[in-house]
ROGUGU-252908 format. One record per residue (C-alpha): x, y, z. Coordinates in steps of 0.25 Angstrom, whole numbers, plus 5000, padded with zeros to 4 digits. Example, Ala and Ser with C-alpha at 12.3 -4.5 7.8 and 13.67 -1.06 7.14 Angstrom:
residues 2
504949825031
505549965029
***
This chain:
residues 511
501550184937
501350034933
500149984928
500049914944
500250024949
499050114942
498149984946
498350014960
498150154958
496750144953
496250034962
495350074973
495850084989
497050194987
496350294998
496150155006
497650105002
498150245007
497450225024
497750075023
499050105027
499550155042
500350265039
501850245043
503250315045
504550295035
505750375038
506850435028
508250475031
509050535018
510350565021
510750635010
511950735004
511350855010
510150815019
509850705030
508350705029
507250615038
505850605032
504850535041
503850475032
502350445035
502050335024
500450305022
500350225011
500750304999
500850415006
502250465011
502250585018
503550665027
503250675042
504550705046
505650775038
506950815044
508150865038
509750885040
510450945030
511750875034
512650895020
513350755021
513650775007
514350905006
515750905000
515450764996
515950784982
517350844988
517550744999
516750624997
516350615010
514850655019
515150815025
515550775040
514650865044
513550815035
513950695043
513750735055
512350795052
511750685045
512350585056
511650675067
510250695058
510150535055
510350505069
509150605072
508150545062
508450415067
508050475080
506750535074
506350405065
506550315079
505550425089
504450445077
504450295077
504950275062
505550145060
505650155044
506850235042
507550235028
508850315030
509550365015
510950415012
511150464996
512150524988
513050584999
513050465007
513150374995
514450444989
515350485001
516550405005
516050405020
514450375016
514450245023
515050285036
514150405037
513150295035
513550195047
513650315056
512150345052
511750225055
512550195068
512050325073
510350315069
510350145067
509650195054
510150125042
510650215031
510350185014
511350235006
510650264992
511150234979
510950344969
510250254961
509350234975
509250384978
508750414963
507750294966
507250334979
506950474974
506150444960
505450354969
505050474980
504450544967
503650434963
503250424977
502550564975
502250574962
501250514952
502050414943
503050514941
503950494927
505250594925
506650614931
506750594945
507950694951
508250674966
509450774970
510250754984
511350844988
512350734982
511550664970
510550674960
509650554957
508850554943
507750444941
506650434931
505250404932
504250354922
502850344929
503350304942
504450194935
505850244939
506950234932
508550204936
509050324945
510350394942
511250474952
512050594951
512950664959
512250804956
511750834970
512151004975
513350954983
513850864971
514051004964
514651074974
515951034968
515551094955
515151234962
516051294954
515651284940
514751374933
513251344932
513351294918
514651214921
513851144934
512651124923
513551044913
514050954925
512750924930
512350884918
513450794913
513250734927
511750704923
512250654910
513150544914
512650424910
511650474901
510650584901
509750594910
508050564908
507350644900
506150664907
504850774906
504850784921
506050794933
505650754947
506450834957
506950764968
507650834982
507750954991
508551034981
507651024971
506451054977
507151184984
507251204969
505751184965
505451264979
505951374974
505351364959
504251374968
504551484976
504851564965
503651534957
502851564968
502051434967
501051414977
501051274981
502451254987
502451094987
503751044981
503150894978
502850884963
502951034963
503151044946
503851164937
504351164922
505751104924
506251214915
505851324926
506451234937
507751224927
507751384927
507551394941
508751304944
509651394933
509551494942
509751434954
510951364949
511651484945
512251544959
512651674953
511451704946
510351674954
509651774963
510251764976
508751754984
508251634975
508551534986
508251624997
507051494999
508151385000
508751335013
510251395011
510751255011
509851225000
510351334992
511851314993
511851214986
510351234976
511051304964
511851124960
510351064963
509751174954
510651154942
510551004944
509251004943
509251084933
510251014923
509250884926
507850944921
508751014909
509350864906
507950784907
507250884901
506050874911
504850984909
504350964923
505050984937
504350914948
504750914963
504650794970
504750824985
504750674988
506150604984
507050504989
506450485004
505150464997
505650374990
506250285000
504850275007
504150244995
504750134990
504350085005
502950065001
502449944996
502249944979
500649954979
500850074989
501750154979
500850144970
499650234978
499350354974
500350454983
499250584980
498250504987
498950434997
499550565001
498250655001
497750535009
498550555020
498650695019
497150715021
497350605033
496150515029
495450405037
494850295032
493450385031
493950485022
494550385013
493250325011
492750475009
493750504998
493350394992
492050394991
492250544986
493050484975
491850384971
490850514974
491750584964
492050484953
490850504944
490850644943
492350674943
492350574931
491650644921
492450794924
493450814913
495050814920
495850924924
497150854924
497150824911
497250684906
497550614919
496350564924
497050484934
497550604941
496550664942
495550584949
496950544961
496850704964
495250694965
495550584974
496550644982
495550754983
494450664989
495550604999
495850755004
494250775003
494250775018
495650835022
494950965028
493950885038
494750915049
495351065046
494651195052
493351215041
493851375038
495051335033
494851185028
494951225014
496351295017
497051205024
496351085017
497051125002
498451175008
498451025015
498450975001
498951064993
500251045002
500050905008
501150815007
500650714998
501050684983
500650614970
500050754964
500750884957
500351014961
499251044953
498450914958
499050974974
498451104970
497051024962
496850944976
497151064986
495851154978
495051034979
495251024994
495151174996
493851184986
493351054994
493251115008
492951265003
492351274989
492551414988
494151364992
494951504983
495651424971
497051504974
498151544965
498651404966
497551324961
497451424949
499151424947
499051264948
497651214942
496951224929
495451284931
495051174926
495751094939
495351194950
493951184943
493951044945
494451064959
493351134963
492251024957
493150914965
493050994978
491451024977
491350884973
492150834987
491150944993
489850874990
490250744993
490750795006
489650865010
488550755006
489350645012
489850705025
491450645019
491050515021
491150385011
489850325017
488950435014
489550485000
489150354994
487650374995
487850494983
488350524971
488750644962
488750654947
488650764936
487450734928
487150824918
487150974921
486950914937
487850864948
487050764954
487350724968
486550574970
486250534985
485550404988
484150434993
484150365006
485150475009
484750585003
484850675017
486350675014
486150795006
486350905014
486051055011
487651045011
487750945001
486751014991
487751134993
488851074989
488250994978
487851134972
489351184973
489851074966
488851094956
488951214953
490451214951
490351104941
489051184935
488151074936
486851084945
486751024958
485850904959
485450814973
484750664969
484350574981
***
């Protein structure tokens, strides 16, 4: 991130910034070697989230290495689907409509005729993307979700492999290789270690690829890959974005994938049939790629190219908003009232939160964004039924489709909203196979916190101003103005003694 860019992260306004514009829709068509995809986007600000997300799997590029032309029957279908999301786009009123052809369309000899027969059949112009594009577009739908990413960007289609690098956001040239499963289908032949070496030698051509400590993995096949890791670990929060292992278990995972004769023949039985045909190329691609940058860390990114092409619609000072917060905003569906709210929770907060030794080691910054996301989400329960608020309050965030945060700050920010509307919320196998103590402890302080101030000022702005919290001593001392001192309630006292006692301190009222 640029010295510019940090500035405007740390002025004032963000929560304001994030309501100050009407949210509107963006449409993506990506007509690629396997798929025709449309994604209708609701864009607020920063915040990009699907609202519509429609697939074909139309194989325009199947035999493509053999024949050098689209499949006719992949034409057919991609014809027939583009002609749909055209209709679709027109009824839902979305007039910005990017349409995308990559490597399928980009390397067969009739790739521009299939494009003027789009286009005369939807009136929807159609981009082709370079590779250099393509890798572009996808690093860019990375740094869209994540937080100033640096590592190797890896986007894999059906045709092509794009490989980028990112330092803190910056991105470098991208690169294109024809590595993509139905690239390999030629080579289905040749032995597992014979297939490795090719792969290999492809990636080497003209020059090694980046070292780098982290690989950002980009496309359906991919992620079918860290869904199964997933599966097969058990792991409890099945959200692919930034979803993170130790590339070496990933690179074991795809040995046995890749390996046809070996591999136990249930292994897929979770991967769509079409998916699987094919998984075997895209697993030992991926894993000749971690095994030649030499990344420690594997992290899904289940934003990519799409992403990509509506981020770079925003204007600069809008890329450079927080997406965690901009996304939680508009998952917790805020008004103007809550804003101010989780503001002045923030200021409420500030002191005391200040003098707490971290939890997320040295980074201070991160630290207090995922206590302000948790005072953005301070209200998301309002509205759900009170004997099950806690519940469904957490699951929304723990599954929300928002970005800018790994899983362990997901899981840190769904216990604070559980803690927040139930105190005694169960901290579940989850929390404890995700969170240090020292995080689920601090949790629980956060969420007492957001209790007393909610309880004292009815969640409003106007009426939290009049009071003040601080640990003095062996006291927590919550300060209200005495000319409003009958805003203590015998509720408030409560949940002043909760907080307390968690933080083994004494409660004490001064008016």
């Amino acid at each position: 991130m640029t010295r510019a860019s940090r500035e405007i992260q740390k002025r004032p306004g963000l929560l304001r910034f994030t309501h100050s514009q009407k949210p509107r829709q963006q449409a993506v068509i990506d007509i690629g070697s396997n798929s025709v995809r449309l994604i209708v986007y609701q864009v607020t600000g920063r915040s990009i989230v699907q609202r519509l997300n429609e697939k074909v799997m139309a194989g325009l590029g199947e035999n493509l290495s053999e024949t050098g032309k689209l499949s006719e029957k992949g034409v057919e279908s991609a014809l027939k689907a583009i002609a749909r999301f055209s209709a679709i786009c027109a009824s839902l009123g979305v007039t910005d409509v990017s349409a995308i052809a990559t490597a399928a369309v980009r390397d067969a000899k009739d790739g521009k005729a299939f494009c003027e027969a789009a286009e005369e059949n939807s009136d929807i112009k159609i981009r082709v993307l370079s590779g250099e594009e393509e890798a572009l577009y996808a690093a860019l739908g990375v740094v869209s979700a994540q937080r100033d990413p640096t590592g190797l960007i890896g986007d894999l289609g059906g045709s092509s492999l794009e490989l980028i690098s990112a330092d803190a956001g910056e991105l470098g040239k991208g690169k294109t290789y024809k590595l993509g499963p139905q690239a390999l289908e030629g080579k289905s032949k040749l032995s597992v270690s014979k297939l490795s070496d090719f792969v290999k030698k492809q990636l080497r051509q003209g020059g090694a690829i980046p070292k780098a400590e982290r690989f950002y993995g980009v496309g359906g096949a991919w992620r079918s890959i860290a869904a199964l890791h997933m599966e097969l670990k058990n792991y409890p929060l099945r959200v692919l974005q930034s979803y993170s292992v130790p590339a070496k278990e990933i690179i074991d995972l795809c040995e046995t994938i890749a390996d046809v004769k070996k591999r136990p023949d249930d292994l897929l039985a979770s991967v769509s049939s079409k998916r699987a045909a094919t998984l075997h190329f895209t697993a030992l691609t991926l894993k000749c790629v971690l095994e030649e940058c030499g990344a420690k860390e594997f992290i899904t990114s289940a934003h990519g190219l799409r992403e990509g092409i509506v981020y770079e619609s925003l204007d600069p000072e809008t890329q450079q908003f927080d997406p965690l917060l901009a996304g939680v905003a508009t998952l917790a569906h805020t008004d103007q009232r809550q804003v101010a709210f989780s503001r002045a929770l923030q200021n409420f907060l500030d002191e005391i939160l200040s003098v707490l030794p971290p939890v997320f080691g040295d980074d201070a910054a991160h630290e207090r964004r995922l206590h302000e996301a948790a005072f953005i989400l301070a209200d998301i329960g309002a509205m759900l039924h009170p004997d099950h608020r806690s519940d469904i309050a957490k699951q929304l965030v723990l599954r929300g489709p928002y970005t800018g945060i790994n899983h362990v700050g997901r899981v840190y920010l769904g216990l604070i909203t559980g803690l927040r509307y139930n105190r005694k919320h169960v901290v579940e196998e989850l929390e404890q196979s995700v969170l240090t103590p020292e995080q689920i402890e601090r949790a629980k302080t956060i969420a007492l916190l957001i209790r007393v101030a909610a309880e004292f000022s009815g969640r409003t702005e106007r009426i939290l101003k009049r009071a003040s919290i601080k640990a003095m001593g062996n006291q927590l001392v919550l300060t209200v103005q005495p000319r409003h001192k009958e805003l203590v309630s015998e509720g408030v006292e409560k949940r002043l003694g909760h907080a307390a006692s968690h933080m083994q301190l004494e409660p004490v009222i001064k008016c």
